[in-house]
C-alpha positions as CSV (number, residue, x, y, z in Angstrom):
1,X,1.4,-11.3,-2.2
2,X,3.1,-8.9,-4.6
3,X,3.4,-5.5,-3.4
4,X,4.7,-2.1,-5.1
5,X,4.3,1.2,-3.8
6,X,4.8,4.0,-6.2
7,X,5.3,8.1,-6.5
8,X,5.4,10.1,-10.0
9,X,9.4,10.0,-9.4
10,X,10.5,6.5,-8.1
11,X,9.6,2.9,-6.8
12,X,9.4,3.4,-3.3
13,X,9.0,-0.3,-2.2
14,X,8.4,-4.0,-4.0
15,X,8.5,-7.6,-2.9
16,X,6.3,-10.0,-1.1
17,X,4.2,-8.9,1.9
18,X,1.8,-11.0,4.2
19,X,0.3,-8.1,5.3
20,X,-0.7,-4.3,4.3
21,X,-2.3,-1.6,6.1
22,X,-3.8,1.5,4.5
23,X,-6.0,4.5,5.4
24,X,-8.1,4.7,3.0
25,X,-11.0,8.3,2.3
26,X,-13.9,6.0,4.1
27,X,-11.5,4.5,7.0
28,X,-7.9,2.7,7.3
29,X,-7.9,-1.0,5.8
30,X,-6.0,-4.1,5.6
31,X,-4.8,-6.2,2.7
32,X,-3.9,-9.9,3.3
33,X,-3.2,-13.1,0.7
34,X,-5.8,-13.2,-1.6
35,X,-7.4,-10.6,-1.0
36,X,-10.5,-10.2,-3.5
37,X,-10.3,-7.5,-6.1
38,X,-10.7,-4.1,-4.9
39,X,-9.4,-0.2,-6.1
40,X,-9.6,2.6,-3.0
41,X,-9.0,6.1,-2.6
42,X,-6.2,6.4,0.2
43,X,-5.8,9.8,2.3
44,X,-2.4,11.3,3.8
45,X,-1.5,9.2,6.5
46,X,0.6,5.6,7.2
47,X,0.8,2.6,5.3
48,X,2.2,-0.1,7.2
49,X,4.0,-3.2,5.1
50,X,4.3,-6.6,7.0
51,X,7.4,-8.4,4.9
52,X,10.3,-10.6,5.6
53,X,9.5,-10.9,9.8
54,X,9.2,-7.1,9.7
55,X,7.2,-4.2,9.8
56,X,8.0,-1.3,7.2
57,X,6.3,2.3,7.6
58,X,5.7,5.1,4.8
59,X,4.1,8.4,5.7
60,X,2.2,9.0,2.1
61,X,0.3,12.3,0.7
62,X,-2.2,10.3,-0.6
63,X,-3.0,8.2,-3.8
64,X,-4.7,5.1,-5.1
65,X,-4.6,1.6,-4.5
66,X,-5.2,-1.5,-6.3
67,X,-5.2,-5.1,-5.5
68,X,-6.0,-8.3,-8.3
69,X,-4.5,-11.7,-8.4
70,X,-2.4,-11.3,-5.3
71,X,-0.7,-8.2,-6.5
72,X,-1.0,-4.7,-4.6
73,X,0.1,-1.8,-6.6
74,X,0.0,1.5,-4.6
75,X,0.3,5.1,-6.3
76,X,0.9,7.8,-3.8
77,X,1.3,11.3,-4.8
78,X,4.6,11.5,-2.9
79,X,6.0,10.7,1.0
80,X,5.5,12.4,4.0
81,X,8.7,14.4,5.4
């Protein structure tokens, strides 16, 4: 699947993932391949990217999520320091 994760200033992350892990306001979450159609509130805390035979970590301030037709689009209001 398609993944971009997004702040206000830059693109923080795009290409394929297998696998995405978010926490989300009602409890953390997982995204796989075709996934079915969903938008979620996400809290401060970890998303975790599955790509390429690896395993990517952001620390995010919190956003929005989106997934439809195997695309993830994440807006965060900014990273973690």
């Amino acid at each position: 699947m398609h993944l971009e994760i997004l702040t206000p200033e830059s693109k923080i992350f795009t290409g394929e993932a297998t696998a995405v892990q978010m926490q989300g306001t009602d409890g953390s979450f997982q995204v796989l391949n075709h996934h079915a159609p969903m938008i979620s509130s996400l809290k401060e805390g970890n998303i975790k990217v599955d790509h390429d035979k690896t395993t990517t970590n952001f620390k995010v301030m919190g956003g929005f999520v989106e997934v439809a037709d195997n695309k993830v689009t994440v807006l965060v209001e900014g990273l973690q320091k």
